[in-house]
N, C-alpha and C positions, 0 to 999 in steps of 0.2 A: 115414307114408303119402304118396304123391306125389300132389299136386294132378293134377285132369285137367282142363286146361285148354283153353279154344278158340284156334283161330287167332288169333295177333293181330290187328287191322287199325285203319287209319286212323279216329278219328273225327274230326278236324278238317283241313285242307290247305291251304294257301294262300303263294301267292307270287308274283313278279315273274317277267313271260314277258319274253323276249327275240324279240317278232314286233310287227309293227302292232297297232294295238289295233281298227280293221277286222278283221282277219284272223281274229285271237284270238275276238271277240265272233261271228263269221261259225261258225269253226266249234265252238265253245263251244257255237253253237245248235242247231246240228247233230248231234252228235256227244251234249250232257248237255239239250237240251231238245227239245221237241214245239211249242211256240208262240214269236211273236218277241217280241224283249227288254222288258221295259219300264222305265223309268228308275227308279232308284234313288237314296239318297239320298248325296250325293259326301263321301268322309272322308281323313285324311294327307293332302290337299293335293293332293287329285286333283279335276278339273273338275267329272267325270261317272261317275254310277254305272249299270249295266246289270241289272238283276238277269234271269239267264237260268231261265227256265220250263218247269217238265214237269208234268202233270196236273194245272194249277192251282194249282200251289205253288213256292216258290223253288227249283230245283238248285242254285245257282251264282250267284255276283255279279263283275263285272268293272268294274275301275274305270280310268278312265284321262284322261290329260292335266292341266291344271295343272302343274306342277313337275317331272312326273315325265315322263320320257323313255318308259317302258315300262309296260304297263298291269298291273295287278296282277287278280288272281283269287283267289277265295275258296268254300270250302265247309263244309257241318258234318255230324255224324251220320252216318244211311245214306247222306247225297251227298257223303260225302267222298272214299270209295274211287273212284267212278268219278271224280272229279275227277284224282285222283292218278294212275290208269290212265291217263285222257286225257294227263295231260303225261307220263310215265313211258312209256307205252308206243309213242309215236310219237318218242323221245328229243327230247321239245321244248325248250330249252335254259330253264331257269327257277330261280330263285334262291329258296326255302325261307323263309320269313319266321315261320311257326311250323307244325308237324303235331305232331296230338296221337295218340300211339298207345294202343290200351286191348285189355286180353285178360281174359276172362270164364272164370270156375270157380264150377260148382255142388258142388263138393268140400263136406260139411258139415265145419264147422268152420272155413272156410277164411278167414272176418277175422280171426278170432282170431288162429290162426299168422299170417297173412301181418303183424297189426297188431304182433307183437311182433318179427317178423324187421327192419321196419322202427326202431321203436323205439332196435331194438339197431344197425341200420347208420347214419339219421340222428344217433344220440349220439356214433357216432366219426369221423362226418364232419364234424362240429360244426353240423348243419342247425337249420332252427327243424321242430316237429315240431308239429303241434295236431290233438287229437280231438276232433270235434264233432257236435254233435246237434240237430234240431229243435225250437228249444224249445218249438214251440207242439203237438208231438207226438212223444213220448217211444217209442212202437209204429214210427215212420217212417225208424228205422236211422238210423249213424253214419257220419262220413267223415272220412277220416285226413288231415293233408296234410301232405307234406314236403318243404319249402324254400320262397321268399318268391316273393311275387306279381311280384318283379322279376328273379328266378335266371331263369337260361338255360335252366335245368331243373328242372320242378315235379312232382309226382309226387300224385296222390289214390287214395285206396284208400277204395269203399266198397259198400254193402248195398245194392247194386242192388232185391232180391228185394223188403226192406222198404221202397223207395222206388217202386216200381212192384208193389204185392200182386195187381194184375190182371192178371198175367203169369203166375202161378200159380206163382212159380219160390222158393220159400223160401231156398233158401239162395244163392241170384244175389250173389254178388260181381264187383264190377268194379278192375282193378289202370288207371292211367291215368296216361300220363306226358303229359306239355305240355310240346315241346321250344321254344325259340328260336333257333334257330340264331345266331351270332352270328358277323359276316366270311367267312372263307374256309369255315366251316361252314354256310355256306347253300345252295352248289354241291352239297358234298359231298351235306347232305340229299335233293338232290335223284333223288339215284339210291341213298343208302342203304336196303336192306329197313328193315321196320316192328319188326323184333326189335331191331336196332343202334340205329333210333332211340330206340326203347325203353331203350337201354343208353348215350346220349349224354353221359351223366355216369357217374363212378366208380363213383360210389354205386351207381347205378339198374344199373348190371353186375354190380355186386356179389350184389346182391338179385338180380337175372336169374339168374347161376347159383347161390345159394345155396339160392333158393327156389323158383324157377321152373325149374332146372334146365335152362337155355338162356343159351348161349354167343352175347352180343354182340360184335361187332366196335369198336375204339375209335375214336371220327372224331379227326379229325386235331387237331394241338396246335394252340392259336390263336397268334396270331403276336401278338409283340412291339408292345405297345402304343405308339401314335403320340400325337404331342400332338393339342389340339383342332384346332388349323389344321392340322396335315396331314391328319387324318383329312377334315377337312370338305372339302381340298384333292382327296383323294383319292375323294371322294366326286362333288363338282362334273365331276373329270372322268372319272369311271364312267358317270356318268347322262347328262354335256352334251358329252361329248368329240369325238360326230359334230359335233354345232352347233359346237363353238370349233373345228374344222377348216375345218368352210364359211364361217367370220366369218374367218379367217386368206386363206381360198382368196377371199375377197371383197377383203379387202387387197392382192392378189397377191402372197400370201407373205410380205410386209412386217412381220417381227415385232414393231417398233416401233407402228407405227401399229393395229395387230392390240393389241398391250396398252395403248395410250393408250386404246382406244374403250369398252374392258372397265373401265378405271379410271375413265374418263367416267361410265358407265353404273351401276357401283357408289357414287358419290357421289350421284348421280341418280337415283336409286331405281328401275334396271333401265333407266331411257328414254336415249336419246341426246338433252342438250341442244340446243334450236335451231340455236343459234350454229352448231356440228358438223356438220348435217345439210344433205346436199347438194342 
């Protein structure tokens, strides 16, 4: 019997915008909230947190400055999809840091099959697989999970119905993938539909058409692994690459003098020594 399942959609969203973090938080408030921002608490190495507001509760949080060159943004649950419309739908150029996608069937029967389709694809992908339960309530439903809390791609299957019984929805099952985008797959994320993200890994394609009967699209192969210094090289000048142009265009050009101030500076802990300073 074919599952009949709902749309998929976003329940988590979040990533790195490529705009001011003014701009971003102007019309973040706009566009996902009704009141103005109020401060949040700042994490990864960013300044300031913004948490954006709609009838008294969080939409949205934006974080920005410290370290980071570009301000990040975040949402969960029902405020994820508008989140994701907001950057998606106005092609705002932004980089994927994780979206979690999840599709819902009231199909009876439907953890059962779906927990052994999994089963049997996690075992020959060689994943870690674990079914769990509440143990302080045994009536409160099970949750499947498949692959580790550090994969790229995480995958939980569970009893919605029995974890929410005020819903009146018995047989509520939730399928939910938790992608990470990782490199050149952060882009891509950003304009992939919810089904493809849904199918970010092998596996989770495999299971999409075997059981779900829907055709994901495969994101792109990751690229050949760098060492630690290049990557971190490559990193440095993704996020600081405006600034080491204007620290160059201050030197007039002078490549020399342009990487003495940087090597100054990294012995120095970020600062230009006295002696150096004009």
């Amino acid at each position: 019997m074919k599952l009949a399942l709902e749309p998929a959609r976003f329940d988590w969203y979040q990533g790195t915008v490529e705009m001011p973090s003014d701009d971003l938080i102007d019309l973040a408030t706009t566009v996902l909230g009704d009141e103005r921002p109020v401060p949040a608490s700042a994490r990864n190495g960013y300044a300031r947190g913004w948490e954006i507001r709609r009838e008294g509760a969080r939409s949205a949080v934006v974080y920005e400055g410290g370290i980071h060159e570009h301000p990040h943004v975040a949402a969960s649950g029902e405020n994820a999809p508008p989140l994701a419309r907001f950057l998606r739908g106005a092609h705002r150029p932004h980089r994927v840091s994780r979206a979690d996608v999840c599709v819902d069937t009231d199909t009876p029967g439907a953890f059962k099959r779906l927990c052994t389709a999994l089963r049997t694809i996690s075992r020959d992908a060689g994943l870690t697989a674990t079914l769990m339960h509440n143990p302080d309530d045994a009536q409160a439903g099970a949750t499947y999970y498949v692959g580790s809390k550090t994969s790229e791609v995480r995958a939980r299957l569970y009893e919605k119905g029995k974890q929410l019984p005020e819903a009146e929805r018995p047989d509520w099952v939730r399928f939910e993938v938790q992608a990470r985008p990782q490199r050149e797959r952060k882009s891509w994320a950003s304009e992939a539909n919810e089904w493809d993200l849904l199918g970010s890994a092998q596996w989770s394609r495999r299971f999409a058409a075997e059981t779900l009967s829907v055709a994901a699209t495969a994101p792109p192969t990751r690229s050949e692994r760098v060492s630690d210094l290049e990557g971190a090289l490559r990193t440095l000048s993704a996020q600081y690459g405006g600034r080491m142009l204007e620290l160059l265009e201050q030197h007039g050009g002078d490549v020399a003098a342009f990487g003495l101030e940087l090597a100054l500076r990294a012995q120095n802990g970020g600062r230009l020594p006295e002696s150096e300073r004009g």
